[in-house]
Backbone as numpy.savetxt, mean C-alpha at the origin, in Angstrom:
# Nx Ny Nz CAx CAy CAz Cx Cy Cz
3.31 -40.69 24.49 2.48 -39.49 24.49 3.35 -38.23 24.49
4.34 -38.05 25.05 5.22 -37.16 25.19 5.49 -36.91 24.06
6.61 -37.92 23.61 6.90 -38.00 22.04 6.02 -37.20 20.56
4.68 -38.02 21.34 4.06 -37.45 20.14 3.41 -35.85 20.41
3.81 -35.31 21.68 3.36 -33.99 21.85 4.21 -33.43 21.15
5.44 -33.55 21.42 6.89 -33.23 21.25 6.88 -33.17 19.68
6.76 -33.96 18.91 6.47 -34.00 17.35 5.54 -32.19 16.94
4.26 -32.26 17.69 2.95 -31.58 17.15 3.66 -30.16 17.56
4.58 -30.17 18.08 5.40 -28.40 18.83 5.78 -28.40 17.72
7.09 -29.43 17.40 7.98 -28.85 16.71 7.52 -28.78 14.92
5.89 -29.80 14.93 5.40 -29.25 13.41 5.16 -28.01 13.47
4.40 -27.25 14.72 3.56 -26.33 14.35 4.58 -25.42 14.47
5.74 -25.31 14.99 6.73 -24.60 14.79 7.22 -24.20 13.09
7.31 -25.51 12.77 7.74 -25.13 11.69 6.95 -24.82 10.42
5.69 -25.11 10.65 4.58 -24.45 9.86 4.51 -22.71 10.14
5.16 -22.50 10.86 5.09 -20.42 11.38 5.78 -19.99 10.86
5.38 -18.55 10.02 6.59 -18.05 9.68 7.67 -17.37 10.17
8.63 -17.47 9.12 10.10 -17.17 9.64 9.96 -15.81 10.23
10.57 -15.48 11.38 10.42 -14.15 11.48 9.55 -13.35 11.21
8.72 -13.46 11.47 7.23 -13.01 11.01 7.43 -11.26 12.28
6.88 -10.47 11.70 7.21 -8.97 12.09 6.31 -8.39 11.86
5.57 -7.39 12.89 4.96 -6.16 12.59 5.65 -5.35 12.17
6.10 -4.45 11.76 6.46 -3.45 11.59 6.37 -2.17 11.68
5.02 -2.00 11.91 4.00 -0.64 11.62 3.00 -0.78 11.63
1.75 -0.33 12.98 0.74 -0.03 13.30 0.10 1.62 13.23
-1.12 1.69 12.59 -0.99 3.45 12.55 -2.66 3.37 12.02
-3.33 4.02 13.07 -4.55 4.03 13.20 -4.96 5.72 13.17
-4.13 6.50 13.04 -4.20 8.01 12.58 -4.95 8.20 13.44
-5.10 8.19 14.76 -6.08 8.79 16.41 -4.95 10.20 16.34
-4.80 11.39 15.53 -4.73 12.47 15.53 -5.73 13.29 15.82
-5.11 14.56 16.56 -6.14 16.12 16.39 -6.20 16.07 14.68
-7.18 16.87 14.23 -7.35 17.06 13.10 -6.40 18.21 12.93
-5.74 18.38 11.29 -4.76 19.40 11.37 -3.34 18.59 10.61
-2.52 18.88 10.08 -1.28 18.46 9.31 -0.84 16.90 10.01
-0.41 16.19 9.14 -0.13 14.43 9.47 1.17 14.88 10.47
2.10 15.60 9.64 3.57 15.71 10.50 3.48 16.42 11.50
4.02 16.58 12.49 5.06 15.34 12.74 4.14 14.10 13.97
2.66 14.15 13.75 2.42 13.00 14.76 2.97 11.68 14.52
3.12 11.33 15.47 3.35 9.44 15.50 4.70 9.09 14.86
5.51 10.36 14.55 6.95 10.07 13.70 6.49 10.15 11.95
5.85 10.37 11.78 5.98 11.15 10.17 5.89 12.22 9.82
6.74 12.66 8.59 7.75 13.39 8.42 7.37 13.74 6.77
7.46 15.62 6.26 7.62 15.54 5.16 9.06 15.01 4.55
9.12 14.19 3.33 10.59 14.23 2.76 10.51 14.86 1.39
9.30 15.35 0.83 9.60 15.89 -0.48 8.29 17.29 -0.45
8.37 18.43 -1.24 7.28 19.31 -1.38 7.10 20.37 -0.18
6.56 21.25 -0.53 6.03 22.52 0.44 4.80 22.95 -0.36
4.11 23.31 1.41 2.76 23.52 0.40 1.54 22.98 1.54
0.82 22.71 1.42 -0.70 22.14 1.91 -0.55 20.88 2.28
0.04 20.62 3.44 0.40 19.11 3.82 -0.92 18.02 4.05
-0.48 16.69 3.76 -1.12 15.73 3.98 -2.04 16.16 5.63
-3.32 15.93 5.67 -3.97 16.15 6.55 -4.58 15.19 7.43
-4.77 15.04 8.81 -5.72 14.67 9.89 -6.94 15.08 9.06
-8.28 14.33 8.90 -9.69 14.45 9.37 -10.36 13.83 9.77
-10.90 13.74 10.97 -11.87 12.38 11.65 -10.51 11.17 11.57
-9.86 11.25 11.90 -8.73 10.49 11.98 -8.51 9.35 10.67
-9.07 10.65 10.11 -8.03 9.43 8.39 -6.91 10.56 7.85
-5.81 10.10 7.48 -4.73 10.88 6.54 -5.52 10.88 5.21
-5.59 12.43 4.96 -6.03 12.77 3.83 -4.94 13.21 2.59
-4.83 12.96 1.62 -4.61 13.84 0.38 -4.99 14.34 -0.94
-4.18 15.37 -0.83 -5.13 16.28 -2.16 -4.50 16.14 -3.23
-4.28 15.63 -4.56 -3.24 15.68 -5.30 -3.09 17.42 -6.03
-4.18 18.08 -5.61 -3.75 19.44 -6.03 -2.88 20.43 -5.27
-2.34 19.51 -3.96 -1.25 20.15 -3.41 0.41 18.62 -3.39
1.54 19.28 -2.96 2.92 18.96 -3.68 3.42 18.13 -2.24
3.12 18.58 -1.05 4.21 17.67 -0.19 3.86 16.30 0.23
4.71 15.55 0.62 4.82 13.94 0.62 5.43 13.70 1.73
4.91 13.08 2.81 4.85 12.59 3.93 5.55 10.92 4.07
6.59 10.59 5.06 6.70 9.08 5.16 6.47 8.89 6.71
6.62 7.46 7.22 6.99 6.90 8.44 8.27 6.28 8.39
8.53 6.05 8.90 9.93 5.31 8.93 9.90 3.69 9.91
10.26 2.52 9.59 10.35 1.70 10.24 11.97 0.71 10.53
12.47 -0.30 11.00 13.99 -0.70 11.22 13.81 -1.31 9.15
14.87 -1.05 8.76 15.03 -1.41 7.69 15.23 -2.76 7.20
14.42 -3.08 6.07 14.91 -4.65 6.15 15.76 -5.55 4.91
16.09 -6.26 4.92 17.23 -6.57 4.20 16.87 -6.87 2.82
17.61 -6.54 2.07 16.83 -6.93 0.51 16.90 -8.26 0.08
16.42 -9.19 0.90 15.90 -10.82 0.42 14.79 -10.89 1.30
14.12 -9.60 1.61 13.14 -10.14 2.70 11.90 -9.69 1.90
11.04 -10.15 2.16 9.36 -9.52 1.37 8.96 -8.78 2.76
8.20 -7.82 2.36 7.52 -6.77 2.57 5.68 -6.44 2.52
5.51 -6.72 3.37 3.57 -5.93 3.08 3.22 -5.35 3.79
2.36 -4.25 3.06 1.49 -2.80 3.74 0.12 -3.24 3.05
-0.72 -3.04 4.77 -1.94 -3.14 4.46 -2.54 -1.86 4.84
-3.91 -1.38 4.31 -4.36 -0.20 4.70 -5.61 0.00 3.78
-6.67 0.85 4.67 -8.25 1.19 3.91 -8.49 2.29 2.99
-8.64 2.52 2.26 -8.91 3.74 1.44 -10.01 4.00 0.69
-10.11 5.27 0.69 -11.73 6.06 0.08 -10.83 7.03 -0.78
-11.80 7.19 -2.16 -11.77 8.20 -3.53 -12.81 8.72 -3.56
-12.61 9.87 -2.88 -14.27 10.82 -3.37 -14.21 10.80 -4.70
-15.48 10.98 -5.33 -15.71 11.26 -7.03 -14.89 12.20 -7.38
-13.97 11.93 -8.44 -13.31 13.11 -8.97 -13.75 13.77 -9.79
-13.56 14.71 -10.11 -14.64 16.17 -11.03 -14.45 15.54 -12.43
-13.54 14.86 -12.72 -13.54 14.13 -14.01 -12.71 12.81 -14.02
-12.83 11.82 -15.15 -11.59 11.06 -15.02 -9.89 11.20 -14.07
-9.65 10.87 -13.26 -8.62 11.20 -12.66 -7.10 10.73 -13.30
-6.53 11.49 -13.07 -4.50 11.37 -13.63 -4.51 9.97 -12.92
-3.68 9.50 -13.84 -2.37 8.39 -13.40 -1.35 8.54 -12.68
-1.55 8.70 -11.01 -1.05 9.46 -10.17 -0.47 8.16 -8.52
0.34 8.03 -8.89 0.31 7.32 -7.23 0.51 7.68 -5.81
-0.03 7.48 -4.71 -0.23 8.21 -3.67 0.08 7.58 -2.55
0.75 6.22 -3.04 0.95 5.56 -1.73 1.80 4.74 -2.15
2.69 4.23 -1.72 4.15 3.20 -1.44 4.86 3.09 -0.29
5.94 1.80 -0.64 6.87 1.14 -0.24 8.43 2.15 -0.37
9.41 2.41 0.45 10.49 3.07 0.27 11.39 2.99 1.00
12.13 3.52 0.94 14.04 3.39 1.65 13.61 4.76 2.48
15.14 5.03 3.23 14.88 6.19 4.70 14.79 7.39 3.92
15.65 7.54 2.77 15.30 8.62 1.78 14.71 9.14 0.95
14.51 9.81 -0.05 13.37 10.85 -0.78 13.38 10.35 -2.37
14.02 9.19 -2.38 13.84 9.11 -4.06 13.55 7.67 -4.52
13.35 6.46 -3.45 13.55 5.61 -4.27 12.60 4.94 -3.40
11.51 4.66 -4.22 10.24 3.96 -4.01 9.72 2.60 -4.75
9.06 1.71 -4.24 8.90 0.55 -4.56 7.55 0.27 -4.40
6.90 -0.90 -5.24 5.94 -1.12 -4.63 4.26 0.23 -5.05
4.71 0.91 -5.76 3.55 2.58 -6.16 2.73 1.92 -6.03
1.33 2.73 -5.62 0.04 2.22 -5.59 -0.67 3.67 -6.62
-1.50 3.24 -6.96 -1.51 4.41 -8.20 -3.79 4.49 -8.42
-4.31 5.22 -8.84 -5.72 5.54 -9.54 -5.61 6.00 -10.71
-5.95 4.84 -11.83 -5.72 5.40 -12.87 -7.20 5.34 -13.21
-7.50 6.28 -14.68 -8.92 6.22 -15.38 -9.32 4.98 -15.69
-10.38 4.78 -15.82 -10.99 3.52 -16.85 -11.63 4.24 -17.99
-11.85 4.03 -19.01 -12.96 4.40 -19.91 -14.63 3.70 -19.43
-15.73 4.69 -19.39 -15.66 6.32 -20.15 -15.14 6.93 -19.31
-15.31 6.57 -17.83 -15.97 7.53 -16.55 -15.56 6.97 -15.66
-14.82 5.54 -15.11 -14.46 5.62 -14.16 -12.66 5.18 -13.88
-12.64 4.56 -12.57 -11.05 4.36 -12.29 -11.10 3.40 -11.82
-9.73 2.91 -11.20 -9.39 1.70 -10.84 -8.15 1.67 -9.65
-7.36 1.05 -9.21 -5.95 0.75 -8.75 -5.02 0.28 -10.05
-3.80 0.31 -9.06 -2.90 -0.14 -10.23 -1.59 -0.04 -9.31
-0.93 -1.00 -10.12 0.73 -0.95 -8.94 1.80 -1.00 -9.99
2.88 -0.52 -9.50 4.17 -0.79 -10.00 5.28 -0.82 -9.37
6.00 -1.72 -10.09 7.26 -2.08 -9.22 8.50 -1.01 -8.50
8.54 -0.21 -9.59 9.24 0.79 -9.35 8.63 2.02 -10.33
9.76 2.90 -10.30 9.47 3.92 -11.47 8.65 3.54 -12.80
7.84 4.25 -13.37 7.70 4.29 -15.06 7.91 5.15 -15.93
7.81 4.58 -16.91 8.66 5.76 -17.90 8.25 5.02 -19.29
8.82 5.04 -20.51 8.99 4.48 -22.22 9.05 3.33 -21.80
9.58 2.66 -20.92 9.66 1.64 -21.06 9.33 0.30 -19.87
8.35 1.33 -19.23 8.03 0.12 -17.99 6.71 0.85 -17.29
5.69 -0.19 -17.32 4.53 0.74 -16.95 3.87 0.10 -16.00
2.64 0.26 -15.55 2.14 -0.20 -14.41 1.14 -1.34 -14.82
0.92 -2.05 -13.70 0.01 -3.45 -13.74 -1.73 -2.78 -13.11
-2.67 -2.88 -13.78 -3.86 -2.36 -13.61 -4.74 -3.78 -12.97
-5.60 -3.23 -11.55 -6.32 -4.02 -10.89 -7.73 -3.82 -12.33
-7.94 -4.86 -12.36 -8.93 -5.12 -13.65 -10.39 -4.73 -12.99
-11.39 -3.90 -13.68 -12.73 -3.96 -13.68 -12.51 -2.56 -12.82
-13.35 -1.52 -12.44 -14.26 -0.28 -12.22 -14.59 0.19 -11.00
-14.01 0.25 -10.18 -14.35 0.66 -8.90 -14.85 2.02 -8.44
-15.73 2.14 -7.04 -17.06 2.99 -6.73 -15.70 4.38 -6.43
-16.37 5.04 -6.15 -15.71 6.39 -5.65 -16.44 6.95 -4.11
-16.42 6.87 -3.40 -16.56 7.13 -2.07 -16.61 5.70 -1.16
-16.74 4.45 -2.03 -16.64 3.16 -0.85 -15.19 2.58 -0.56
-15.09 2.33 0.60 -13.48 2.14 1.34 -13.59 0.70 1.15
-12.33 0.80 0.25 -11.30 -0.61 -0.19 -10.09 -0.78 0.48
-10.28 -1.93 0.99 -8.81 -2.56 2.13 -7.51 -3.05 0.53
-6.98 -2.52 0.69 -5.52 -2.38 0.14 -4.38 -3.14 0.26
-3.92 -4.03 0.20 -2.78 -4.54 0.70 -1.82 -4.55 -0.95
-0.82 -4.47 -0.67 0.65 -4.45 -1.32 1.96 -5.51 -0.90
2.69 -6.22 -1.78 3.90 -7.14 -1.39 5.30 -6.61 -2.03
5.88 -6.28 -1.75 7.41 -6.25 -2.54 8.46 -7.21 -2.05
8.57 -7.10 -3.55 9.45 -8.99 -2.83 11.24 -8.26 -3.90
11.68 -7.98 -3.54 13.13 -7.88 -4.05 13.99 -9.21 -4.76
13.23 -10.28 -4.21 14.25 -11.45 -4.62 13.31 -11.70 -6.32
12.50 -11.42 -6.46 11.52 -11.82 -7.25 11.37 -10.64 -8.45
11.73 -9.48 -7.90 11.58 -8.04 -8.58 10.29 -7.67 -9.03
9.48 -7.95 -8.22 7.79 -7.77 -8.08 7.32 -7.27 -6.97
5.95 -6.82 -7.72 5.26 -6.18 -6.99 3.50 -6.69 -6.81
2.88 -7.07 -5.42 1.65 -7.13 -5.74 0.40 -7.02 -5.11
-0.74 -6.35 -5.72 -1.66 -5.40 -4.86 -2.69 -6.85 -5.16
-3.22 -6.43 -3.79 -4.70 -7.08 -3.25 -5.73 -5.87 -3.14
-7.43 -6.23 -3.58 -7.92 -4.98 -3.68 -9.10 -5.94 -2.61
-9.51 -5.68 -1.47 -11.00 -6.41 -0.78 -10.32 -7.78 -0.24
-9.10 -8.57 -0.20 -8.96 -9.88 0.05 -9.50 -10.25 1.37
-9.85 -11.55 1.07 -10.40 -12.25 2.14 -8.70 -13.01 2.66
-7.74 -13.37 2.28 -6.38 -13.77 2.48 -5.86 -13.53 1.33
-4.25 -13.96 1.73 -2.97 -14.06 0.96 -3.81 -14.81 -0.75
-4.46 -15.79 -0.70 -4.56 -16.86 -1.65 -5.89 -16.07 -2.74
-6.26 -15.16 -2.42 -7.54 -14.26 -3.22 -6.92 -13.48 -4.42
-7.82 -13.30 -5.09 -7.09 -12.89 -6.63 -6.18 -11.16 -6.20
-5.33 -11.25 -7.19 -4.51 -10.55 -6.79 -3.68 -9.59 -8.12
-3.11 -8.79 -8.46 -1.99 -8.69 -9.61 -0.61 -8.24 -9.28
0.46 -8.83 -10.22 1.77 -8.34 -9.96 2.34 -7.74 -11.08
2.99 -6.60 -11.14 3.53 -6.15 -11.63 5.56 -6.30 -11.51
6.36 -6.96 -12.10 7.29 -7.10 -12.90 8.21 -6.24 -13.07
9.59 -5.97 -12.86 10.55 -5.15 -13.48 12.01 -5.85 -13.00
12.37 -6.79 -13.63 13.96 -7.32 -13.61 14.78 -5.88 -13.72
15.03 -5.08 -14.30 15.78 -4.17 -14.12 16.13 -3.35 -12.79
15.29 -3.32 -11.52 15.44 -2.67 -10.79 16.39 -3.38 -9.51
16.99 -2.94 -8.97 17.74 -3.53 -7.88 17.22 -3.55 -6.91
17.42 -4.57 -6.14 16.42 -4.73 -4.99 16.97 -3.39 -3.83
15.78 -3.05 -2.68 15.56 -2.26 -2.11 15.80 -2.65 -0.58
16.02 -2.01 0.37 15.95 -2.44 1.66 14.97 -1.77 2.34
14.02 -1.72 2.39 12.77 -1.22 2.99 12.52 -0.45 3.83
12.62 0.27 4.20 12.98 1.23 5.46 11.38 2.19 5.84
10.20 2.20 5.13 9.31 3.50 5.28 8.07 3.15 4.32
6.63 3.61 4.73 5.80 3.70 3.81 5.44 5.13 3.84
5.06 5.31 2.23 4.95 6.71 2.17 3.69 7.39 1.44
3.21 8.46 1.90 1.88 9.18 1.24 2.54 10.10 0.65
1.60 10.34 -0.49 2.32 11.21 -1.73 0.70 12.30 -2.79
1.36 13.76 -2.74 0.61 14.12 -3.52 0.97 15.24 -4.51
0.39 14.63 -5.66 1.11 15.09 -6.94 0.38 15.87 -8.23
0.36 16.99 -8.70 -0.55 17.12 -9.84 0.04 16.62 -11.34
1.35 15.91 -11.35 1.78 15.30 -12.12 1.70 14.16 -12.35
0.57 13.96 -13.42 0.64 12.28 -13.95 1.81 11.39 -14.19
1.92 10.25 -14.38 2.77 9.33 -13.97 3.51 9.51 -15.69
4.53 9.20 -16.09 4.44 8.90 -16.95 4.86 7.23 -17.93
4.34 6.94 -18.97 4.15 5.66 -19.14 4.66 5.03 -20.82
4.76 4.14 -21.04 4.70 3.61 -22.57 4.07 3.98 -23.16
4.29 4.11 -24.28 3.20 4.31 -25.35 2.22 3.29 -25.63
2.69 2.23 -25.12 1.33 1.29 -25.11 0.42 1.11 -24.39
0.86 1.80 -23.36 -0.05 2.47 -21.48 -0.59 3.90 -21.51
-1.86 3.97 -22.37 -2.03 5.21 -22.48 -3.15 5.61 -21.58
-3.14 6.58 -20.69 -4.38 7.15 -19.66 -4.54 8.66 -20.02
-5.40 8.68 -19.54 -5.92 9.92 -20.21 -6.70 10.79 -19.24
-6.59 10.73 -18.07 -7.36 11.43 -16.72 -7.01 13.01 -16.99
-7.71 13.77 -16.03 -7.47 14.96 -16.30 -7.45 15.75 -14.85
-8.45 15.20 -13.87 -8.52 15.69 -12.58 -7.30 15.02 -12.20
-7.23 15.87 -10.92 -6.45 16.26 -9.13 -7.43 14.90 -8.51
-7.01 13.50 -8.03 -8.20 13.54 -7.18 -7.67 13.52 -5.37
-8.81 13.19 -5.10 -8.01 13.19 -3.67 -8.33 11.50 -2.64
-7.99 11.66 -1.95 -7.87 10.37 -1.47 -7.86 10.63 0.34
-7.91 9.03 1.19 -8.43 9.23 2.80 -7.82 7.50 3.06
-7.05 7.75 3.60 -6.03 6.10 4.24 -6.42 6.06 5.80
-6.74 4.98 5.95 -6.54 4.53 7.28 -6.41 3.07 8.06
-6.14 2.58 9.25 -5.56 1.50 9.57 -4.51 1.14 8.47
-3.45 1.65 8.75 -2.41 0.92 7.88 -1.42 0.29 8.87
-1.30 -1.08 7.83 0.16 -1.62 9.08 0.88 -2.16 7.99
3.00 -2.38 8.02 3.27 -2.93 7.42 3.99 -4.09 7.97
3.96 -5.31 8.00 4.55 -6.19 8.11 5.40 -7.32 7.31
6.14 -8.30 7.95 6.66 -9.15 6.89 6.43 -10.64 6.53
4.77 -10.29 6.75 3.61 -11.07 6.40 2.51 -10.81 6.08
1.58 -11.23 5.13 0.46 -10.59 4.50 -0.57 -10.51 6.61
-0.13 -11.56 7.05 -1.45 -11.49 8.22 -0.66 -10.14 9.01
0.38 -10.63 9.50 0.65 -9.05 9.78 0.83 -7.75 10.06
1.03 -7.61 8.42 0.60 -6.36 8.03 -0.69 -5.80 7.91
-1.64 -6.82 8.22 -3.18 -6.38 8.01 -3.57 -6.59 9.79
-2.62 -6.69 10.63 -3.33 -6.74 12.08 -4.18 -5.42 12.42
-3.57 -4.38 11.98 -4.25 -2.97 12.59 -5.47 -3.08 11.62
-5.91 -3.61 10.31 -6.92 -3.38 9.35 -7.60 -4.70 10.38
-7.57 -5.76 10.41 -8.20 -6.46 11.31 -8.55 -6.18 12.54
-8.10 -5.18 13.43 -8.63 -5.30 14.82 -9.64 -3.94 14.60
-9.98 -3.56 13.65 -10.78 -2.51 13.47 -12.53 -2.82 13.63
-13.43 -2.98 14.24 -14.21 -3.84 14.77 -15.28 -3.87 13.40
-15.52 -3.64 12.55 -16.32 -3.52 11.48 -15.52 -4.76 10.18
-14.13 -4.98 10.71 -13.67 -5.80 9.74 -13.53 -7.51 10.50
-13.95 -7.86 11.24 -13.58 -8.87 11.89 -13.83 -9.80 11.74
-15.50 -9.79 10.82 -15.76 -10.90 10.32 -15.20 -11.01 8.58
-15.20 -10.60 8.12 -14.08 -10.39 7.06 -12.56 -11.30 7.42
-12.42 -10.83 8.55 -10.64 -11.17 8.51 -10.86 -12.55 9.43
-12.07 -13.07 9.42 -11.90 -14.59 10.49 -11.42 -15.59 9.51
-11.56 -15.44 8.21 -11.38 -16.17 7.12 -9.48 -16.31 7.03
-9.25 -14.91 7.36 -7.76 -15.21 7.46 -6.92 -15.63 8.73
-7.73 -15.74 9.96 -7.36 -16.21 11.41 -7.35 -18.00 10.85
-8.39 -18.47 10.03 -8.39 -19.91 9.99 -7.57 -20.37 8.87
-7.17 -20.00 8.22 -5.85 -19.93 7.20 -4.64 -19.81 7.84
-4.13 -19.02 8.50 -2.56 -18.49 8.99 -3.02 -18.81 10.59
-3.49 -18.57 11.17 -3.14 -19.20 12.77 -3.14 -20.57 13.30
């Protein structure tokens, strides 16, 4: 009997993951009023109309320029990475830019991983979309397929995996195993993870010529419960203990625990 207790430890041991890490809990319980510097975030790029507290969601406007991070212990570039977090798109006054407003990044101001992006759909509406790194002529973003509402809050999750040189967004998942897309770029060197970051821009992204968008509005956007960890469960603990999501996330307690 011993024996065979002794066995059932050391399976369930090794069924857990490696080092499994929070990283970042952030439930935005701010005064209403500028994100920085509560809770340790920080502008690193722009001046201007900072990322905002309201009713305790981080807001942004893409018709204003500064860009806000957190900072967490940095992690090594063979390790994967996930940020989970809720978000709302008020209706934008028109098709919205190809604009990303949220990522994965290093302690510094230029090198981001992982973009989370709202691009147009034809006629009239938008979508998500991720990319691995930068775009440009020759590397463009991976589009979450089909039309999404504009004022209903979508749980978000993101993976960057450096060993793999991918990137990949979950839009509503019930777990890790729910449909998903990745976006691709062998060219980029892997990253050591250090920060997730909010970003607002009136400059569309730019893309291939075979990636053509065509938005025209600023839109704006509202994040909250975000956590990043170095596990999809995780990184979604702060989006799970949020009491409106719980039966949602029991599906992922009987999967991973």
């Amino acid at each position: 009997m011993t024996r065979l207790a002794t066995l059932l430890a050391l399976l369930a041991l090794s069924a857990a993951p490696a080092f499994a890490t929070v990283l970042l809990s952030e439930s935005f319980t701010y005064p209403n009023g500028p994100l920085p510097p509560n809770g340790g975030w920080a502008n690193f790029s722009g001046a201007g109309t900072e990322i905002t507290i309201a009713a305790g969601r981080a807001t942004g406007d893409n018709a204003n320029a500064p860009d806000d991070h957190i900072l967490f212990p940095a992690q090594s570039t063979s390790t994967k990475t996930y940020a989970c977090f809720d978000v709302i798109i008020p209706q934008p006054t028109a098709q919205p830019k190809a604009v990303y407003f949220a990522m994965l990044k290093d302690a510094g101001t230029s090198v981001f991983v992982s973009r989370v992006y709202v691009v147009p759909v034809a006629p009239s509406g938008w979508t998500f979309a991720i990319s691995h790194s930068s775009t440009g002529a020759t590397a463009g973003c991976t589009v979450w397929p089909g039309t999404l509402t504009s004022g209903t809050k979508y749980n978000v999750v993101i993976n960057y995996d450096p060993v793999n040189k991918s990137s990949t967004l979950w839009v509503n998942p019930a777990n890790e195993l729910s449909a998903s897309v990745t976006d691709v770029n062998g060219a980029i060197a892997a990253v050591g993870v250090a920060g997730f970051g909010l970003r607002q821009s009136t400059t569309a992204s730019t893309f291939p010529a075979t990636q053509v968008f065509t938005g025209t509005a600023n839109f704006q956007y509202s994040v909250d419960n975000l956590g990043v960890g170095t596990t999809f469960v995780d990184a979604c603990q702060q989006y799970q203990s949020t009491p409106a999501q719980h039966s949602t996330w029991g599906q992922v307690k009987s999967i991973y625990r």
